[in-house]
TIRODO-374688 format. One record per residue: residue number from 1; residue in three letters; z, y negated, x of N, C-alpha, C in turn; chain. Coordinates in steps of 0.2 Angstrom, whole numbers, plus 5000, padded with zeros to 4 digits. Layout:
<recs>
num NUM; residuo ala; n.z Z; n.y Y; n.x X; ca.z Z; ca.y Y; ca.x X; c.z Z; c.y Y; c.x X; cadena A
...
</recs>
This chain:
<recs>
num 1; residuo unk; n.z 4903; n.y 4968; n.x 4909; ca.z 4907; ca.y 4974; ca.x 4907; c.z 4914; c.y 4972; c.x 4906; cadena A
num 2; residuo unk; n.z 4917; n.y 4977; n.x 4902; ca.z 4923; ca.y 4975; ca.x 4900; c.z 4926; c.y 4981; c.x 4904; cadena A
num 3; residuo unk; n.z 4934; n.y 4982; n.x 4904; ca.z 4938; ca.y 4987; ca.x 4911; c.z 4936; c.y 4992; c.x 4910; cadena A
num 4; residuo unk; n.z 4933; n.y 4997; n.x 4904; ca.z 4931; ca.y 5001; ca.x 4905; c.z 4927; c.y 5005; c.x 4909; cadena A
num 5; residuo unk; n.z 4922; n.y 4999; n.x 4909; ca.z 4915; ca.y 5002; ca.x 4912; c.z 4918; c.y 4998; c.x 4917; cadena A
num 6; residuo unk; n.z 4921; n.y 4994; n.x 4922; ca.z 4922; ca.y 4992; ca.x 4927; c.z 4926; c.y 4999; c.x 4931; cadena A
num 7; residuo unk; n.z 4932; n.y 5002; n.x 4926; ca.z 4935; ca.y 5007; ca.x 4931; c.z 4930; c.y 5014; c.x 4931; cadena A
num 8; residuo unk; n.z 4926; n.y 5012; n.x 4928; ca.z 4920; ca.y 5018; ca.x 4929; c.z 4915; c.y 5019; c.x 4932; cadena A
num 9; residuo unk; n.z 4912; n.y 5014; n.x 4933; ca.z 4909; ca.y 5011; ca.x 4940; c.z 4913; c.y 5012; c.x 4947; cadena A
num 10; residuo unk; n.z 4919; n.y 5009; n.x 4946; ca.z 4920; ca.y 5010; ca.x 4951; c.z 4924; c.y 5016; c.x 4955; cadena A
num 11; residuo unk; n.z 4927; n.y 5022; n.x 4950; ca.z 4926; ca.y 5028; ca.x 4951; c.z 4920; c.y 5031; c.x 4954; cadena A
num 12; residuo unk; n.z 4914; n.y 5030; n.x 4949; ca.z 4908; ca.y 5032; ca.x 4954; c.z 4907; c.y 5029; c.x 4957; cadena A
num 13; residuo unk; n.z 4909; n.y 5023; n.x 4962; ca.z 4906; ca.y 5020; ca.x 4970; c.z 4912; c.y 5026; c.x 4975; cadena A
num 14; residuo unk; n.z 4918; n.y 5028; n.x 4970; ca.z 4924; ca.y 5030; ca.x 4976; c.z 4922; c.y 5038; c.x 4974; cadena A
num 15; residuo unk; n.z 4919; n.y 5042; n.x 4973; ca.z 4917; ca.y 5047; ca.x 4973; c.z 4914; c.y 5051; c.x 4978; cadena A
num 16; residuo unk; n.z 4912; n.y 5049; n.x 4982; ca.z 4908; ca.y 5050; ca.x 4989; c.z 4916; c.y 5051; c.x 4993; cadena A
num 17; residuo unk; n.z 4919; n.y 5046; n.x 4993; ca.z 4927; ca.y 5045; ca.x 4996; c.z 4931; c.y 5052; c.x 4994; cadena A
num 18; residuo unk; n.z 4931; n.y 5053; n.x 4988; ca.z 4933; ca.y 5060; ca.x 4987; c.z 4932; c.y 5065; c.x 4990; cadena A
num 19; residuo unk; n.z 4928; n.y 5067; n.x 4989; ca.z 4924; ca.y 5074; ca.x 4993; c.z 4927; c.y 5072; c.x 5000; cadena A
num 20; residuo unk; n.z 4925; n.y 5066; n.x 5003; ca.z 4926; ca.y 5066; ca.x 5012; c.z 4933; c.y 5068; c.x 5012; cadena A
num 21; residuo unk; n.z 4937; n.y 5063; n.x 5008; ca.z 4944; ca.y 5063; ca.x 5010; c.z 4948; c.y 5071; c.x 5009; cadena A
num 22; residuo unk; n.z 4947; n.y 5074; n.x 5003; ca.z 4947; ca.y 5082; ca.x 5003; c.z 4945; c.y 5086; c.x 5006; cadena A
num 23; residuo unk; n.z 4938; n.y 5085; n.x 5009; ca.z 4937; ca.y 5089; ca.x 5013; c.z 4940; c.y 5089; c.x 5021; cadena A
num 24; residuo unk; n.z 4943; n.y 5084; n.x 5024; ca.z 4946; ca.y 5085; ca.x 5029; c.z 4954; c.y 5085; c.x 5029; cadena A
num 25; residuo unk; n.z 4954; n.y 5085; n.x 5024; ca.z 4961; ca.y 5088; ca.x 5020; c.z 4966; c.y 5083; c.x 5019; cadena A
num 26; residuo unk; n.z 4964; n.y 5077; n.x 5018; ca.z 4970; ca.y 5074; ca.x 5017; c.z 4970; c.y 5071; c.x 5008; cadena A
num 27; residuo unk; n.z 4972; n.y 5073; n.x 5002; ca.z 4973; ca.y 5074; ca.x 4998; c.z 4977; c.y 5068; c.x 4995; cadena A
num 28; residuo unk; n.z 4983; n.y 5065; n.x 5001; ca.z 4989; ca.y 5060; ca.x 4998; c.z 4983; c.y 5053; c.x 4999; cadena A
num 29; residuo unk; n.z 4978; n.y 5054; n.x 5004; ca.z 4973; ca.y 5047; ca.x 5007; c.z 4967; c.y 5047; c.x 5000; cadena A
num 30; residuo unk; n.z 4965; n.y 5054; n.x 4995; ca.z 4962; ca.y 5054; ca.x 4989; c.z 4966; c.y 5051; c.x 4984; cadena A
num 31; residuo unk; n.z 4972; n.y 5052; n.x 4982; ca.z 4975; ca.y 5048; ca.x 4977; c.z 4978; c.y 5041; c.x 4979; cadena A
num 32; residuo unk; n.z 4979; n.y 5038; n.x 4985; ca.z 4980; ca.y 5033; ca.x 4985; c.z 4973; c.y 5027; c.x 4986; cadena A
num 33; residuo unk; n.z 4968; n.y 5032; n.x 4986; ca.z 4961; ca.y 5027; ca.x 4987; c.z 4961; c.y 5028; c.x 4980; cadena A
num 34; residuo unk; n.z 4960; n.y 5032; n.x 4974; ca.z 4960; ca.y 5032; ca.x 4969; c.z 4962; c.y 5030; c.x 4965; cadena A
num 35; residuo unk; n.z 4967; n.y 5028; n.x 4965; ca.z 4973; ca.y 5022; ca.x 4961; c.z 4970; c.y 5014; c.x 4965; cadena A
num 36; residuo unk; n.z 4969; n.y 5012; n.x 4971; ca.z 4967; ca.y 5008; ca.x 4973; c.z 4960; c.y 5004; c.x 4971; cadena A
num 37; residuo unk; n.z 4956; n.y 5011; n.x 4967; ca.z 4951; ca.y 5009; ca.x 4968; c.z 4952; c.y 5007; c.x 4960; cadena A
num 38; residuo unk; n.z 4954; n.y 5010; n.x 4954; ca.z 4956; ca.y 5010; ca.x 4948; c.z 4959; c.y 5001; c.x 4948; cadena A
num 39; residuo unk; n.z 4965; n.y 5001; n.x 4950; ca.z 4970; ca.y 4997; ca.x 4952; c.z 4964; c.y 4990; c.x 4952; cadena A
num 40; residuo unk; n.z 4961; n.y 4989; n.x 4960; ca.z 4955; ca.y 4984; ca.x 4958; c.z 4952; c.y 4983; c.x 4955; cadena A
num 41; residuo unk; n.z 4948; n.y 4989; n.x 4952; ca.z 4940; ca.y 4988; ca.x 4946; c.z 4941; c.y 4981; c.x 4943; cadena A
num 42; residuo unk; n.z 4946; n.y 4980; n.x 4940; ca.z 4948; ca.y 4972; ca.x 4935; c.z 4947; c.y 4968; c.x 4938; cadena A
num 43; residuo unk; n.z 4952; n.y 4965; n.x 4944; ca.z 4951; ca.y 4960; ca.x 4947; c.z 4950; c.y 4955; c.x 4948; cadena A
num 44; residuo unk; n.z 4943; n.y 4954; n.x 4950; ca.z 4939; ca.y 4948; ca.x 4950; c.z 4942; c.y 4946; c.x 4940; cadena A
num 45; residuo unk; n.z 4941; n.y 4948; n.x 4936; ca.z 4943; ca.y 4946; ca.x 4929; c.z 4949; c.y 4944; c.x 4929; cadena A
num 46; residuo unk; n.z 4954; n.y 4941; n.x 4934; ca.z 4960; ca.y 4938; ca.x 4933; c.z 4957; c.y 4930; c.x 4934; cadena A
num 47; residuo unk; n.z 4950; n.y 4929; n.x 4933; ca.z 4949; ca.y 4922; ca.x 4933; c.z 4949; c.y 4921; c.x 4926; cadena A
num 48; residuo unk; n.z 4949; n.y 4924; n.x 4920; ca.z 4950; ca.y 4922; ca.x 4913; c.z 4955; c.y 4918; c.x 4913; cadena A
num 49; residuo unk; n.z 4962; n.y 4920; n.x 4918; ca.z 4969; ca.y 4919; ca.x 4916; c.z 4969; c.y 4913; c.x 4921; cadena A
num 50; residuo unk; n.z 4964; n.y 4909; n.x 4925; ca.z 4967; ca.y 4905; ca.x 4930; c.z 4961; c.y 4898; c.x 4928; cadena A
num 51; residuo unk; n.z 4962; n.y 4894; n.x 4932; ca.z 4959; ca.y 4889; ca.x 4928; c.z 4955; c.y 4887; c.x 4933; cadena A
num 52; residuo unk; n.z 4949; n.y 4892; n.x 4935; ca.z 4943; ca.y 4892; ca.x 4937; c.z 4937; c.y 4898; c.x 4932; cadena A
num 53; residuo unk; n.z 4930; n.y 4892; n.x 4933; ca.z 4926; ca.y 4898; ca.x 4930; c.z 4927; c.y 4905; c.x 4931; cadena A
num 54; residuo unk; n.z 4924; n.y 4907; n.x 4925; ca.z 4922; ca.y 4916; ca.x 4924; c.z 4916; c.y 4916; c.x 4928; cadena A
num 55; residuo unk; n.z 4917; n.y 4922; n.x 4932; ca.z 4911; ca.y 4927; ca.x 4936; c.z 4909; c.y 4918; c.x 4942; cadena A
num 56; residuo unk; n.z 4915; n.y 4918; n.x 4944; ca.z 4913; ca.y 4912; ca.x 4951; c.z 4916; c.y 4914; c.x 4956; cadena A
num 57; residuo unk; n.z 4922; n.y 4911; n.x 4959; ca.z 4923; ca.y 4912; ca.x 4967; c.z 4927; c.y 4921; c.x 4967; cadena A
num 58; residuo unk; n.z 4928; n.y 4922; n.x 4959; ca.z 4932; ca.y 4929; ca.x 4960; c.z 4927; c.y 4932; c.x 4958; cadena A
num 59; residuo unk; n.z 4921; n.y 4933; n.x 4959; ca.z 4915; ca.y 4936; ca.x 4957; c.z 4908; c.y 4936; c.x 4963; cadena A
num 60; residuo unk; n.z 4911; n.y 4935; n.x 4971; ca.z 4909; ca.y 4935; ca.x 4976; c.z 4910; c.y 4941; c.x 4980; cadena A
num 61; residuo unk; n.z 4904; n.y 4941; n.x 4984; ca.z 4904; ca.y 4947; ca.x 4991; c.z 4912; c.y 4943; c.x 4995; cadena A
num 62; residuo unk; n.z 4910; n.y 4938; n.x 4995; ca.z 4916; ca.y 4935; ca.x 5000; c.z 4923; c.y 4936; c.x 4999; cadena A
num 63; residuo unk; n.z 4925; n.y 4936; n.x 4992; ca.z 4929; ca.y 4939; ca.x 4988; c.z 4932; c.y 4943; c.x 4990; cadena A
num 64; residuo unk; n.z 4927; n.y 4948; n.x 4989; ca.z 4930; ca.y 4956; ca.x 4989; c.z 4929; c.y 4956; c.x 4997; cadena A
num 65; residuo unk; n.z 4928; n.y 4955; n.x 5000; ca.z 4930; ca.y 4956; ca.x 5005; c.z 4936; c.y 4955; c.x 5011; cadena A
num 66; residuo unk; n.z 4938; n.y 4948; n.x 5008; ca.z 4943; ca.y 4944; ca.x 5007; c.z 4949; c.y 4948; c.x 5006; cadena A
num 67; residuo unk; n.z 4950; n.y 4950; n.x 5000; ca.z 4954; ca.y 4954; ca.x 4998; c.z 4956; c.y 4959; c.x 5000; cadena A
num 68; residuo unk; n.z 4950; n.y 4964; n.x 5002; ca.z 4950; ca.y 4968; ca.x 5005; c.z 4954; c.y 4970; c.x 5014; cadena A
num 69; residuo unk; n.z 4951; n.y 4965; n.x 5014; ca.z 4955; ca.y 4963; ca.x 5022; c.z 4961; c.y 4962; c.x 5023; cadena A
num 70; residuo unk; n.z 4963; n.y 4958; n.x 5016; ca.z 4971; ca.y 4956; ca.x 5017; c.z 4975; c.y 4962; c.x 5014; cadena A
num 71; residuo unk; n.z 4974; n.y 4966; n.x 5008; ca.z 4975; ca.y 4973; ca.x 5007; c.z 4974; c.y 4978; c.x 5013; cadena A
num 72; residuo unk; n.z 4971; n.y 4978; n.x 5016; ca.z 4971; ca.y 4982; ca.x 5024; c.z 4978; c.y 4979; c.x 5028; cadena A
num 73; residuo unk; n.z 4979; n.y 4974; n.x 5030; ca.z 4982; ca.y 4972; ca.x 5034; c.z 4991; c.y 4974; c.x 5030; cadena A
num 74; residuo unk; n.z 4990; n.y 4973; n.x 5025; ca.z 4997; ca.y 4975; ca.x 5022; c.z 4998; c.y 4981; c.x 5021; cadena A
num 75; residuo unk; n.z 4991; n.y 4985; n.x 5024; ca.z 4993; ca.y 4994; ca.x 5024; c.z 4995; c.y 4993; c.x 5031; cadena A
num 76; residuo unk; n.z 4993; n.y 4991; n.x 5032; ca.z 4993; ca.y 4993; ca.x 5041; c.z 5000; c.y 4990; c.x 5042; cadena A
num 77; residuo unk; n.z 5004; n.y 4985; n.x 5038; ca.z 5009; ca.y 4983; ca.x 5039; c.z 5016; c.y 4988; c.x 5036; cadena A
num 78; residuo unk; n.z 5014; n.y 4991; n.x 5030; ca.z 5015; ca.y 4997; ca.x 5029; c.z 5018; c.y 5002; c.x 5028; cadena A
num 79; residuo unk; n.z 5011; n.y 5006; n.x 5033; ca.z 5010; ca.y 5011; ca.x 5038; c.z 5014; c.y 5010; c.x 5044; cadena A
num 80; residuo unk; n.z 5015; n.y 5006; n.x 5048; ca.z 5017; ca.y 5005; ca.x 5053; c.z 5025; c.y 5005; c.x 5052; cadena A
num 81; residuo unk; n.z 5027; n.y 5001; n.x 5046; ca.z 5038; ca.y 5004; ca.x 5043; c.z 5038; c.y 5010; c.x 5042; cadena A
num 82; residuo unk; n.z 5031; n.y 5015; n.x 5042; ca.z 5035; ca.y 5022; ca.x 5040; c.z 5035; c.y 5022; c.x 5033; cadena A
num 83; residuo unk; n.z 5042; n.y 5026; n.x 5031; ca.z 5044; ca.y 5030; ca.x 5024; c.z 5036; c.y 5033; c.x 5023; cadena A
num 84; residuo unk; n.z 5035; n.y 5032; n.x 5013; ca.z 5033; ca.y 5038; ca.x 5011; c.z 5024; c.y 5038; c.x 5015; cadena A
num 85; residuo unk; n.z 5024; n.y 5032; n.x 5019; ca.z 5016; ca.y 5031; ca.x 5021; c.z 5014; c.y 5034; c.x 5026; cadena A
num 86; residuo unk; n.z 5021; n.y 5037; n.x 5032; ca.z 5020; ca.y 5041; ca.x 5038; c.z 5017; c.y 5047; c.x 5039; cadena A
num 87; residuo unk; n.z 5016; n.y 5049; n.x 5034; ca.z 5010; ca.y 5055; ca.x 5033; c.z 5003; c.y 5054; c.x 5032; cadena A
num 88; residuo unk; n.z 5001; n.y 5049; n.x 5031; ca.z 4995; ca.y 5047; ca.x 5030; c.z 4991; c.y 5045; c.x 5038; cadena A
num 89; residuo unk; n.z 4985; n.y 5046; n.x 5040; ca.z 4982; ca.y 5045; ca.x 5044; c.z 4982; c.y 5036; c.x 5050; cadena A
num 90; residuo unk; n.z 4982; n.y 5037; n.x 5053; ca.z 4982; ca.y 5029; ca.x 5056; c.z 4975; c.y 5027; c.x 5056; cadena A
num 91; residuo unk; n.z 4971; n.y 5029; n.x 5052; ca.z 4965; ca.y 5025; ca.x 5050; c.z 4966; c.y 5024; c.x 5041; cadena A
num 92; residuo unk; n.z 4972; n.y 5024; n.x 5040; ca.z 4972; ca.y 5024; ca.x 5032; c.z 4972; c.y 5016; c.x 5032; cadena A
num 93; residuo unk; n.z 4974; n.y 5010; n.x 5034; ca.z 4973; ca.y 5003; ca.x 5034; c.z 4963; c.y 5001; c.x 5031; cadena A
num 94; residuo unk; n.z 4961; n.y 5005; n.x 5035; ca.z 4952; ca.y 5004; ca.x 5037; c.z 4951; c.y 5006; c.x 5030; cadena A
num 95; residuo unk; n.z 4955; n.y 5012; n.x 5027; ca.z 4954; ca.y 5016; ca.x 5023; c.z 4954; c.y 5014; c.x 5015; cadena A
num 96; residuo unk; n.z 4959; n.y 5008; n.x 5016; ca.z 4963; ca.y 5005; ca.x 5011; c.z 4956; c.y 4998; c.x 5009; cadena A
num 97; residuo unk; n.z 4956; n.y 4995; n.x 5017; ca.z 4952; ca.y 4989; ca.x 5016; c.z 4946; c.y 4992; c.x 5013; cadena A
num 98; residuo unk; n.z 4942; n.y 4996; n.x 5014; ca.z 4936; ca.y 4999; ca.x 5011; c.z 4936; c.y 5001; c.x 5004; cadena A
num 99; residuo unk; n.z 4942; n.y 5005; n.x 5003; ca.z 4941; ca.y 5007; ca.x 4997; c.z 4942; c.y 4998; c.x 4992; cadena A
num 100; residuo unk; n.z 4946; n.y 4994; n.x 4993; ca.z 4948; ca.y 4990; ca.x 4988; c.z 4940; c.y 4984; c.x 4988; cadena A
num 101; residuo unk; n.z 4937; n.y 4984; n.x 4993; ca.z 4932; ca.y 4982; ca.x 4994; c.z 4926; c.y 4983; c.x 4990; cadena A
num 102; residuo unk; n.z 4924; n.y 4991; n.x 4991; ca.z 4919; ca.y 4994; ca.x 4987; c.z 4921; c.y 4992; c.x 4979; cadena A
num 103; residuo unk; n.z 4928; n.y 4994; n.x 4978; ca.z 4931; ca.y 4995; ca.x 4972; c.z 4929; c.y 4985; c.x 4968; cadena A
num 104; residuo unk; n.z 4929; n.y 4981; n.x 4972; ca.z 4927; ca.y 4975; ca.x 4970; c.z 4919; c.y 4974; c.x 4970; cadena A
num 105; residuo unk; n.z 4914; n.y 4974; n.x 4975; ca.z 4909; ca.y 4976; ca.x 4975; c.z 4907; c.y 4978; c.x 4969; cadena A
num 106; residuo unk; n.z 4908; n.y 4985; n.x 4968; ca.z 4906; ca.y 4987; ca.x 4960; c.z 4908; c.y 4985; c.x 4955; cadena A
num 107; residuo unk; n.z 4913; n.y 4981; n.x 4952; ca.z 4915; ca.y 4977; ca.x 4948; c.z 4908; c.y 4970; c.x 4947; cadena A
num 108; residuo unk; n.z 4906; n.y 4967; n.x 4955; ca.z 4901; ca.y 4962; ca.x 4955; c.z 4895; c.y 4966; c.x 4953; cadena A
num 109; residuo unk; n.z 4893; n.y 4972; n.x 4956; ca.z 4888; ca.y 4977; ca.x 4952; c.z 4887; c.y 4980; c.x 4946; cadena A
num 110; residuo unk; n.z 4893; n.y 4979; n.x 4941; ca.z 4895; ca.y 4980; ca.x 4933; c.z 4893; c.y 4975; c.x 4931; cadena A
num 111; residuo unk; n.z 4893; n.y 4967; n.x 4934; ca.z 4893; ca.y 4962; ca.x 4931; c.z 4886; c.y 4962; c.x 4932; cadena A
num 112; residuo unk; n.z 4882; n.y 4963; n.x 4935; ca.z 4873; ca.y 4961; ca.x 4937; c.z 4870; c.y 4965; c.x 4933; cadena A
num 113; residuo unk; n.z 4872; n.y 4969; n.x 4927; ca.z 4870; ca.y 4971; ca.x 4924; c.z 4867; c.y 4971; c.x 4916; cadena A
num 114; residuo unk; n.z 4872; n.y 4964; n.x 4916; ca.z 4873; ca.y 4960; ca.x 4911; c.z 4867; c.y 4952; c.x 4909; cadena A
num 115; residuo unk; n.z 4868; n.y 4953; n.x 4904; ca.z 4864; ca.y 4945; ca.x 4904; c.z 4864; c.y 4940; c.x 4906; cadena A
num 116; residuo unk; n.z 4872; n.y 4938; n.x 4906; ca.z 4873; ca.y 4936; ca.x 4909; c.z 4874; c.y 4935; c.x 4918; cadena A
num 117; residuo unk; n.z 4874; n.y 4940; n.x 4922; ca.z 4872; ca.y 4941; ca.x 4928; c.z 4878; c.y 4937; c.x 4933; cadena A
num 118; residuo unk; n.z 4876; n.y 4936; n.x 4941; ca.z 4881; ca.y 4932; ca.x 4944; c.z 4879; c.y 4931; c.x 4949; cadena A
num 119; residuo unk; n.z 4882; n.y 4926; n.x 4953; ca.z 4882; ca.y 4926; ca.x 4960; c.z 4884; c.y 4926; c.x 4964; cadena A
num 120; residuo unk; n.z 4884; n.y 4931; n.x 4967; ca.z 4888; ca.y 4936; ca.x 4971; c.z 4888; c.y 4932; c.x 4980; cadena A
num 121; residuo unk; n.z 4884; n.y 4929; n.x 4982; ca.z 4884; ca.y 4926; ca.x 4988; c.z 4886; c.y 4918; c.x 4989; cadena A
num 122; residuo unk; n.z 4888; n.y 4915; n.x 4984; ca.z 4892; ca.y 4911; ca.x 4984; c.z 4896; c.y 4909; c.x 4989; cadena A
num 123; residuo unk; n.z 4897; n.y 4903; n.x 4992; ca.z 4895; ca.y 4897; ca.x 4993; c.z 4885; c.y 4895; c.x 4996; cadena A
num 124; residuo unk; n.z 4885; n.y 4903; n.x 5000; ca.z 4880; ca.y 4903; ca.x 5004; c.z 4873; c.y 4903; c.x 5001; cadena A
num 125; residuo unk; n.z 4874; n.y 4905; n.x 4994; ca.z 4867; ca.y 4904; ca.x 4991; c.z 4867; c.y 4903; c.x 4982; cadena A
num 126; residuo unk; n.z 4866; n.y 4900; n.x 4979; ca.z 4866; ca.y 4899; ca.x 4973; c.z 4863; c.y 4904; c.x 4968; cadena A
num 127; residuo unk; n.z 4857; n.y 4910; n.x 4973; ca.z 4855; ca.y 4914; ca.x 4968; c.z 4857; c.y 4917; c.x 4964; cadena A
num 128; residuo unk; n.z 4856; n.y 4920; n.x 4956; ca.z 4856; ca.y 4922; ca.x 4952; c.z 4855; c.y 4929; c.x 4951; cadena A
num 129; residuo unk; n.z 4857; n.y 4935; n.x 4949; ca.z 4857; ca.y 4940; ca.x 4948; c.z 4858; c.y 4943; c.x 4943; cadena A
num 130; residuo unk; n.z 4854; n.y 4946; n.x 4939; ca.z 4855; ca.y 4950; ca.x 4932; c.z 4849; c.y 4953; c.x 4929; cadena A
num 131; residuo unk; n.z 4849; n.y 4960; n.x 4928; ca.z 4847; ca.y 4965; ca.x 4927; c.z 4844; c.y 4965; c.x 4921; cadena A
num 132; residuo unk; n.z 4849; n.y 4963; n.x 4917; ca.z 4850; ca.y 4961; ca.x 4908; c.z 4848; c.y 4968; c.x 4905; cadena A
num 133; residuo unk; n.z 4852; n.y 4972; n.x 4907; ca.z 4850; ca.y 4980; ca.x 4905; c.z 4856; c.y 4981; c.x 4898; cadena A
num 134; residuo unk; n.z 4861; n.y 4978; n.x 4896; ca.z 4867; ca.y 4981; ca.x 4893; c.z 4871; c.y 4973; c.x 4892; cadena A
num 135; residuo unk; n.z 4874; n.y 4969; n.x 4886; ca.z 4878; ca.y 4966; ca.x 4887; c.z 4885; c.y 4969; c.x 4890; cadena A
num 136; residuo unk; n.z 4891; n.y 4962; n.x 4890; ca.z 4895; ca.y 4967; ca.x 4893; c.z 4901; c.y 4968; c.x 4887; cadena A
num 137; residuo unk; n.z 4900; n.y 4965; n.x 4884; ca.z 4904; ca.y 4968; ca.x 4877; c.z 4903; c.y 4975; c.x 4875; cadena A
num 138; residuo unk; n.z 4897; n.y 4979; n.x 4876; ca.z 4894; ca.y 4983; ca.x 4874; c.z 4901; c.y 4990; c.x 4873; cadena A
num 139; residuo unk; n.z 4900; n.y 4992; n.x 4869; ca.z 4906; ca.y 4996; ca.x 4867; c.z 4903; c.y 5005; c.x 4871; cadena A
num 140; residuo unk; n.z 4899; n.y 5006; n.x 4870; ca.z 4891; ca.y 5013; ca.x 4872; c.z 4892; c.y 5011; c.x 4880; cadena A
num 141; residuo unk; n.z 4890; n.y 5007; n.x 4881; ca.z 4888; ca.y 5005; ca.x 4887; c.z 4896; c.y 5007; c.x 4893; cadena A
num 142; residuo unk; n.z 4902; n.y 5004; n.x 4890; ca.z 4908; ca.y 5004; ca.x 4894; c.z 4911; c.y 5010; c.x 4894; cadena A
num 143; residuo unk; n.z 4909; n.y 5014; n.x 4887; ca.z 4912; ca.y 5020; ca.x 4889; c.z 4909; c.y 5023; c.x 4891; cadena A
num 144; residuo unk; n.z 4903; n.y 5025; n.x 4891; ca.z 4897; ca.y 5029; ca.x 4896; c.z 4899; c.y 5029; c.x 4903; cadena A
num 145; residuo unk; n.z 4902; n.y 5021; n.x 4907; ca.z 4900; ca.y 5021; ca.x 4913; c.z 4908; c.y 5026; c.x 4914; cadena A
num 146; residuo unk; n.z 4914; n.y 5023; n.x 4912; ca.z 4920; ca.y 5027; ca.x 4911; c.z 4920; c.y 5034; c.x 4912; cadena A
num 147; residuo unk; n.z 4915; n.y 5038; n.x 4907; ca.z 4917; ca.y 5043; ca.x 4905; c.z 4913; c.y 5045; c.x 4913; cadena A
num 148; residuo unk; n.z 4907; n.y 5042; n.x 4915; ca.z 4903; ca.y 5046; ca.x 4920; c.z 4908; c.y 5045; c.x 4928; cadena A
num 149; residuo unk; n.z 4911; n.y 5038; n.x 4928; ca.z 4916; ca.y 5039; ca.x 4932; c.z 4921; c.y 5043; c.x 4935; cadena A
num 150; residuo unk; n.z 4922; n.y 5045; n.x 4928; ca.z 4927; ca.y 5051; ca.x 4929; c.z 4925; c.y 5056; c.x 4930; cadena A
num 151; residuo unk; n.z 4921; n.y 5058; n.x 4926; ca.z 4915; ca.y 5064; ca.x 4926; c.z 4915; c.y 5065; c.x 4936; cadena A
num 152; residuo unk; n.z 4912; n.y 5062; n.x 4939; ca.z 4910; ca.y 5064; ca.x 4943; c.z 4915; c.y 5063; c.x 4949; cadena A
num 153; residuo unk; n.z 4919; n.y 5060; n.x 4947; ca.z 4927; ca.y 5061; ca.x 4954; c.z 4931; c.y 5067; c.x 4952; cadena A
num 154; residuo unk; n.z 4930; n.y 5070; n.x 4943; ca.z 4932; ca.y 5076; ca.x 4943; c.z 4928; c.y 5082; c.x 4947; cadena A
num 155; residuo unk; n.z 4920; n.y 5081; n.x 4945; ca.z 4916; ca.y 5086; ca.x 4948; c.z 4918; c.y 5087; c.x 4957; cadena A
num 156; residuo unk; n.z 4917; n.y 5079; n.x 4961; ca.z 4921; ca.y 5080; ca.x 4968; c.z 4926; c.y 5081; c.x 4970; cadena A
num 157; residuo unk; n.z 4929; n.y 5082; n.x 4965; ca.z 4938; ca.y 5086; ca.x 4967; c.z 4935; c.y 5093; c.x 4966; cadena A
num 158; residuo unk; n.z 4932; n.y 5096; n.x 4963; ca.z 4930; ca.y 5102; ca.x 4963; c.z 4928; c.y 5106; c.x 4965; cadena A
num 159; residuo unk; n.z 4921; n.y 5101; n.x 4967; ca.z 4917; ca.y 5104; ca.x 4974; c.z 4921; c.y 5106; c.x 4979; cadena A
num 160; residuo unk; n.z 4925; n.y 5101; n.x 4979; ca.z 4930; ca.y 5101; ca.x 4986; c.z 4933; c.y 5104; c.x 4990; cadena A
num 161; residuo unk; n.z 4936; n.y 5108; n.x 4985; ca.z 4939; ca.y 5114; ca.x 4982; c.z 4940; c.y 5122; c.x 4984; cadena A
</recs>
């Protein structure tokens, strides 16, 4: 997939998060997962610009979880000086890890879709995964996931409502 369909998928992995997070009212913890999850979708593709393969260690569960942890820890680091984060809940850290998590996850889910495929549990297992449902060049395919991403993080802001 190219960013498109990556920040589109990964709108629809954080769409469920929507709805929760507006439904118990906290709206500042909605746009901050949401930019966070946008913000990540790319990611693992900063291995184009570094001089390690494409779809390899930045293309792992371990990866994004990784990340995710240390993105967490920097909330909580944060959250904890106050200013503009002091409004936000003391479980936004958890909130932050998860989202950037998912938001990675479905990036490795965007890629398994492709012919090329990946693998995702690297070191620990050398398997192969791919769908081969869509290249990832695919221009149809990227905006589709795009537009439905949005599509339904609009629809969960609504319901919410």
């Amino acid at each position: 997939m190219y960013w498109r369909g990556h920040v589109g998928i990964a709108l629809l992995a954080y769409t469920p998060a929507v709805g929760v997070t507006l439904a118990i009212g906290e709206p500042g913890l909605t746009l901050l997962g949401g930019g966070l999850a946008v913000a990540s979708a790319t990611l693992p593709d900063a291995d184009h610009k570094l001089p390690i393969p494409h779809r390899g260690a930045t293309h792992t569960v371990a990866f994004a979880v990784a990340v995710g942890l240390l993105v967490g820890v920097l909330a909580a680091v944060t959250l904890a000086a106050g200013g503009v984060f002091r409004a936000l809940p003391a479980w936004t850290p958890a909130f932050v890890a998860g989202t950037v998590t998912l938001s990675l996850c479905s990036h490795i889910a965007g890629d398994a879709i492709t012919p090329m495929g990946i693998r995702p549990f690297r070191p620990l297992s050398s398997a192969h995964y791919s769908l081969d449902l869509t290249p990832a060049k695919s221009p149809h395919a990227n905006r589709l996931f795009l537009v439905v991403g949005v599509l339904s993080t609009v629809i969960a802001v609504a319901v919410a409502h």
